[in-house]
C-alpha positions as CSV (number, residue, x, y, z in Angstrom):
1,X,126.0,57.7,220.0
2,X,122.7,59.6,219.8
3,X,119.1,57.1,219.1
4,X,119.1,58.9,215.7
5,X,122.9,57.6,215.1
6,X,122.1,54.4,216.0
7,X,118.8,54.4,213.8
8,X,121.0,55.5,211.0
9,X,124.1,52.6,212.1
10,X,121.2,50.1,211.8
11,X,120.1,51.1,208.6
12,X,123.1,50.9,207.2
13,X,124.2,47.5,208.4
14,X,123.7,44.2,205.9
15,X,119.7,43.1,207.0
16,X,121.6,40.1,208.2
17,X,122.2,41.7,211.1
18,X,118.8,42.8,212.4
19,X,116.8,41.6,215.0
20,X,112.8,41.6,215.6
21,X,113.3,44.9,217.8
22,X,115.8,46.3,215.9
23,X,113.4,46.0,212.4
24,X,110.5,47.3,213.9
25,X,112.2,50.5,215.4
26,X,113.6,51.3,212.0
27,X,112.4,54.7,211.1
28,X,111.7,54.5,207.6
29,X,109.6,51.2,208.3
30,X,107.3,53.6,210.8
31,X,107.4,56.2,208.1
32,X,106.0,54.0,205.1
33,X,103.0,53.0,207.8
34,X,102.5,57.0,208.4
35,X,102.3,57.4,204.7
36,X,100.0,54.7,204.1
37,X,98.1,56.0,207.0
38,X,97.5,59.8,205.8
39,X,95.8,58.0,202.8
40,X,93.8,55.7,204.2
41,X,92.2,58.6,206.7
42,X,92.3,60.8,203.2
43,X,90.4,58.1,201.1
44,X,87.9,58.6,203.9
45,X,87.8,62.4,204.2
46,X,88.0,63.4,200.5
47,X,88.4,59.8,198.1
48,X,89.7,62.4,195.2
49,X,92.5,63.0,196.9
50,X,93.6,59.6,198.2
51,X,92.7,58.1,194.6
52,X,95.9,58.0,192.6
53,X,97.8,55.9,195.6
54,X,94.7,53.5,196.1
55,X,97.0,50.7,194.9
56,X,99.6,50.7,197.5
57,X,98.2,52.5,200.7
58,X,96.9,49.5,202.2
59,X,99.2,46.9,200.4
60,X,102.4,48.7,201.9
61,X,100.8,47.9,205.6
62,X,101.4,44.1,204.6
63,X,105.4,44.7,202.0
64,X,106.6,46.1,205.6
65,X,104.9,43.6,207.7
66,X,107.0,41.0,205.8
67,X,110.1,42.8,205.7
68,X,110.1,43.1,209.4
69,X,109.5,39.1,209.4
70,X,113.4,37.8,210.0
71,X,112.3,34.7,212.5
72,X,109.5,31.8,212.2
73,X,105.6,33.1,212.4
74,X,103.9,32.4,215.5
75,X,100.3,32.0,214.8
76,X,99.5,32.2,218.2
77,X,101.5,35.9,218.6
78,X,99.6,36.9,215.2
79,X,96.3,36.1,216.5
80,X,97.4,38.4,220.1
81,X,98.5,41.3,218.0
82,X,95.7,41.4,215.3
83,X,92.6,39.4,216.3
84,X,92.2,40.5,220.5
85,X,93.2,43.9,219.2
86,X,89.9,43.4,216.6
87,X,87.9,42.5,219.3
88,X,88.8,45.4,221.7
89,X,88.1,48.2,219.4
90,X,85.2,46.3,217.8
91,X,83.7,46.7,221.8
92,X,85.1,50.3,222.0
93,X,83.5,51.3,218.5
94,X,80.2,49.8,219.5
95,X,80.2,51.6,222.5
96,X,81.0,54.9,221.0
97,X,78.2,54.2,218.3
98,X,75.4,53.4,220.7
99,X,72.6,51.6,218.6
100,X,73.3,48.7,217.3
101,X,70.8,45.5,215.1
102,X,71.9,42.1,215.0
103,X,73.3,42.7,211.6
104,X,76.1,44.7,213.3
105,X,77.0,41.6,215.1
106,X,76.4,39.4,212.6
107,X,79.1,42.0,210.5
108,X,81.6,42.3,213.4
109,X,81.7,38.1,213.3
110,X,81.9,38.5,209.2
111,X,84.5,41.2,209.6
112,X,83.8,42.7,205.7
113,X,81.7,46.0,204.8
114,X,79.3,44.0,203.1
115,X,78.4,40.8,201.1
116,X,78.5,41.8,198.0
117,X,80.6,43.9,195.9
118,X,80.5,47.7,196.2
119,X,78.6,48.3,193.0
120,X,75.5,45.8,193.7
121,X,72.4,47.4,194.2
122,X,70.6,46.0,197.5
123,X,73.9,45.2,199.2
124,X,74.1,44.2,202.6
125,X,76.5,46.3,204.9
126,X,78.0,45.0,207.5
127,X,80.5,47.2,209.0
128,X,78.4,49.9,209.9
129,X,79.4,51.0,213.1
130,X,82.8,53.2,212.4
131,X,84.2,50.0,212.3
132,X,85.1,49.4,208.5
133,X,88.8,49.8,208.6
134,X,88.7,47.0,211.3
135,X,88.3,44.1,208.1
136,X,92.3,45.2,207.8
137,X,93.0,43.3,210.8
138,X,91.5,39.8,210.3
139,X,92.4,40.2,206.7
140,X,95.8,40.7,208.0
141,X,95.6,37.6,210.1
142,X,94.3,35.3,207.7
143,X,97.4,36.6,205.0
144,X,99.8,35.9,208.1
145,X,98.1,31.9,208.1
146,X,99.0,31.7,204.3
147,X,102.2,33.3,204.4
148,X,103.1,30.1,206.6
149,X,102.6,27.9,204.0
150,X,105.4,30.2,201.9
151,X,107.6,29.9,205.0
152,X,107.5,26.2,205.4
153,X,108.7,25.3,201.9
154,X,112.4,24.5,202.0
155,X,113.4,25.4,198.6
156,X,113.1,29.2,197.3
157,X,111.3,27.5,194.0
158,X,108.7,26.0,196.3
159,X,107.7,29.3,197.7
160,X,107.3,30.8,194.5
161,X,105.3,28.0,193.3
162,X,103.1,28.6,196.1
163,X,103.5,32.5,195.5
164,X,102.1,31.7,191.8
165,X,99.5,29.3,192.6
166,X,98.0,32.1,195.5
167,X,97.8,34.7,192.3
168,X,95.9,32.6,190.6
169,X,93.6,31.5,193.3
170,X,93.6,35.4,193.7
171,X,92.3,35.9,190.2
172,X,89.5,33.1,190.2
173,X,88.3,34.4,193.3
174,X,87.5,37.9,191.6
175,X,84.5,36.1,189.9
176,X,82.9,34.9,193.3
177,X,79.6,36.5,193.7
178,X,80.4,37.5,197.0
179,X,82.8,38.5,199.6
180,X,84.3,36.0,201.7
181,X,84.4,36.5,205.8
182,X,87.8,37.5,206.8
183,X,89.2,38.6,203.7
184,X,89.8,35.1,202.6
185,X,89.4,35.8,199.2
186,X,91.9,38.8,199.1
187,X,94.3,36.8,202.0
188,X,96.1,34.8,199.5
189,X,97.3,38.1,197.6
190,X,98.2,39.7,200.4
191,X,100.1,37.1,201.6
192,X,102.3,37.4,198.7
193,X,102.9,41.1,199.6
194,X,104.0,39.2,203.1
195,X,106.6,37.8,200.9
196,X,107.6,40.4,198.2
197,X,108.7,42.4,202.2
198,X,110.7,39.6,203.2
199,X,112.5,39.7,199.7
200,X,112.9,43.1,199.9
201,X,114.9,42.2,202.9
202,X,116.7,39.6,201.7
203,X,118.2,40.9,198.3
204,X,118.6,44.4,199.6
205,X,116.5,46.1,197.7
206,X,116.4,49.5,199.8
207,X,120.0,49.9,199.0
208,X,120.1,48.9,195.3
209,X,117.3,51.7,194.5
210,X,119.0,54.8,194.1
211,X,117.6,58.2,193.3
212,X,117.1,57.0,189.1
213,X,115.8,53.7,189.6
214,X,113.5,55.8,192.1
215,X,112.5,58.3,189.4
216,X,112.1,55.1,187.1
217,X,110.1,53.5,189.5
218,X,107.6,56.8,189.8
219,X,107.3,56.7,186.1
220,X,106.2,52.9,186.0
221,X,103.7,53.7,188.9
222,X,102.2,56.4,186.8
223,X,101.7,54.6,183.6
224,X,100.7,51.6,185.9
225,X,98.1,53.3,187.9
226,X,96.8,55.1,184.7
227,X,96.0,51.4,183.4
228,X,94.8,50.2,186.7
229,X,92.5,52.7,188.1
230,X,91.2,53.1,191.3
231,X,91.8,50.0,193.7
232,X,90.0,49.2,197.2
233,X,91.0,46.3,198.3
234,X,88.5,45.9,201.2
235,X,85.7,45.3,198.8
236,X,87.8,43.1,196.4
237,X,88.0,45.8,193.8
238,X,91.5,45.4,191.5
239,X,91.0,48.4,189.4
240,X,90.5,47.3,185.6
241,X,92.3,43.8,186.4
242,X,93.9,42.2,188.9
243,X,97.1,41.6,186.8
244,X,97.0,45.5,186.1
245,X,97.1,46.0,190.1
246,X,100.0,44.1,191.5
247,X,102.8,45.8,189.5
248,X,101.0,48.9,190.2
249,X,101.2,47.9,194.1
250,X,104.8,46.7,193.8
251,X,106.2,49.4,192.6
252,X,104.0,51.9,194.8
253,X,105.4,50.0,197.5
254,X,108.7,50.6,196.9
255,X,108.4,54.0,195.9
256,X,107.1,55.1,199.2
257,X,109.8,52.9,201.1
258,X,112.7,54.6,199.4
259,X,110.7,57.9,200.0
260,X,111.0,56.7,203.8
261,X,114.3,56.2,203.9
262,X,115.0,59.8,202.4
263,X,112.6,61.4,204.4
264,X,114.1,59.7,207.7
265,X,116.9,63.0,207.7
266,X,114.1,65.4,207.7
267,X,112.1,66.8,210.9
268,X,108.7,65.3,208.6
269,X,110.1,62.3,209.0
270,X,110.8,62.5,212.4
271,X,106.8,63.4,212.4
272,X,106.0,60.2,210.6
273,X,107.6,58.0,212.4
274,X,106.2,58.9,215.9
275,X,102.6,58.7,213.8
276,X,103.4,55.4,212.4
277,X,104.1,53.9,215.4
278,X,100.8,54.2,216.8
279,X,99.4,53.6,213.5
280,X,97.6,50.3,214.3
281,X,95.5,52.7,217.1
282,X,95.2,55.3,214.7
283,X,93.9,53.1,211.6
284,X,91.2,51.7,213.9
285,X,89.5,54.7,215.6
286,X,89.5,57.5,213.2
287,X,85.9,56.6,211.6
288,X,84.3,58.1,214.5
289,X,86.6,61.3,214.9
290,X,85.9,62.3,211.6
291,X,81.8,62.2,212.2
292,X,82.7,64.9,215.4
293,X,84.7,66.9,213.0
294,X,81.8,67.2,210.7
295,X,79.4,67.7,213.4
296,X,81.7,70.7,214.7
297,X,81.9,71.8,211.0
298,X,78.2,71.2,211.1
299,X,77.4,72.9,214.7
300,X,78.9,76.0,213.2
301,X,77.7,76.2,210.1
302,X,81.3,75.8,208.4
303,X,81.3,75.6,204.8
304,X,85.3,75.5,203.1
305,X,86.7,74.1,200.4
306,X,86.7,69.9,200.2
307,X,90.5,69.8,200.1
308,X,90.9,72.8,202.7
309,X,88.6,70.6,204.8
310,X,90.4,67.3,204.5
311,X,93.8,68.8,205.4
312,X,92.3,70.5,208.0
313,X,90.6,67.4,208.9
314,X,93.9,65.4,209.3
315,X,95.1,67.9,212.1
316,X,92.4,67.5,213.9
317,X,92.6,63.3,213.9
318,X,96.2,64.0,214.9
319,X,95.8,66.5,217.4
320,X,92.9,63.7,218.8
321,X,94.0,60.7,217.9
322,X,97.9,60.4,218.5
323,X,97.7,61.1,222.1
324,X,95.0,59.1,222.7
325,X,96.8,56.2,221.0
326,X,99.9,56.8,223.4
327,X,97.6,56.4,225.9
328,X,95.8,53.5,224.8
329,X,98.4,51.3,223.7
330,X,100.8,52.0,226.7
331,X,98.1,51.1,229.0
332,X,95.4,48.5,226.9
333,X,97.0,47.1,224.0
334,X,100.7,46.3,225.1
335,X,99.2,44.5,228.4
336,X,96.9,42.4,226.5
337,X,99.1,41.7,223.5
């Protein structure tokens, strides 16, 4: 049987079956990160075009996180594959940057853009060293902390108690004045994405939505989004409200993992999932590989079309980034995680 067969044989099994390698090698799991991916690099390159899938891009990063979750949570392997890998390209990004101020450091420690919401005037920015899409990671680790507490209650009605109190915590925390180190403040929501993947898992869910409830689902994201706005979650910004935002997220969520699954037969997919398994690499170091490509664009006095640009743009991070990543996590990351 042919990887690709197997893949498929996997896939189709009951996710009682599955183990930790066999989850993390499933391709529609490294598709949904690639997705996620192309807008996070997009909302960076040209917003405009990223906009309309602001509520799930980054949220999706944590629904298949949890799915892949089938044993206990280490702590200790969390902190190994989120918070040395924080500090290793928080030294490689300061070294490609060059000048730094003690507010830099002061940011990498604080691990948040800056200290007050986006829209203050006067705001303090921390993250200014192409390393903003680093906060992902110790906001990641801190969700992975909370989602213990989930994982330790016995009784499913436990964990949904706790599920409900951290959305509530989540919504009083919307009216602190500033934004916590870490993420903390957004952590407790995304650890309930944690668990919505694990559910997903559980009940089957990529099975039960066929091609309707897919097309429903679209048309619920739509009317959702319209009412929720544009989201960016590393600044703690919900849209109009964060009650608005999490059915948007869910259901973008699952949209683009049943899009994974059907993309998974299609030489794109087959694309996506090499990309999304060096997405963790990727996410990390594009900031600076987009300043060359401006600078190039700049050198030769370029001037094209914003959306010409960005897809252009995305080549060029791929053509950089994805063998660099081979490279780099082959030979950095897997020894020291």
């Amino acid at each position: 049987m042919s990887g690709q067969n197997k893949i498929k044989a996997v896939a189709e099994e009951p996710e009682r079956h599955l183990d930790d390698k066999t989850l993390h090698r499933l391709k529609f799991i490294d598709i949904s990160k690639a997705i996620g991916l192309v807008f996070v690099m997009l909302s960076h390159i040209c917003s405009v075009l990223a906009e309309r899938a602001t509520p799930f891009f980054i949220t999706v990063f944590f629904v298949v996180s949890g799915y892949c979750t089938i044993r206990e949570v280490k702590i200790s392997k969390k902190f190994k594959k989120l918070i040395i890998p924080y500090i290793i390209f928080t030294i490689i990004l300061f070294a490609l940057n060059g000048t730094h101020e003690s507010i830099d450091f002061i940011g990498a420690l604080y691990s948040r853009w800056c200290l007050y919401q986006i829209f203050i005037e006067d705001n303090i920015l921390f993250l200014r060293s192409n390393n903003g899409p680093l906060w992902f990671l110790t906001s990641m680790f801190v969700a992975f902390l909370l989602f213990k507490i989930i994982e330790k209650c016995q009784k499913e009605t436990y964990k949904l108690m706790v599920v409900a109190i951290y959305i509530i915590i989540s919504y009083l925390m919307t009216y602190l004045p500033i934004l916590l180190p870490w993420s903390i403040d957004t952590a407790f929501l995304m650890a309930t994405f944690i668990y919505l993947g694990v559910k997903v898992r559980e009940l089957e869910l990529m099975k039960k939505i066929n091609i309707w409830w897919c097309v429903i689902l679209c048309a619920l994201y739509v009317i959702f989004y319209h009412c929720c706005a544009p989201v960016n979650i590393s600044v703690r910004v919900y849209g109009n409200h964060i009650f608005l935002f999490i059915p948007a997220s869910v259901v973008g969520c699952l949209v683009v993992m049943k899009l994974s699954q059907y993309l998974e037969r299609y030489a794109v997919g087959n694309i996506l999932s090499r990309i999304g398994q060096c997405s963790l690499t990727i996410f990390c170091l594009h900031m600076p590989f987009i300043g060359y490509w401006n600078k190039i664009l700049s050198t030769l006095a370029i001037d094209m079309h914003p959306y010409v640009n960005a897809v252009l743009c995305l080549v060029f991070l791929m053509v950089c980034l994805y063998p660099l990543s081979l490279l780099f996590d082959k030979y950095i990351l897997n020894k020291l995680t």
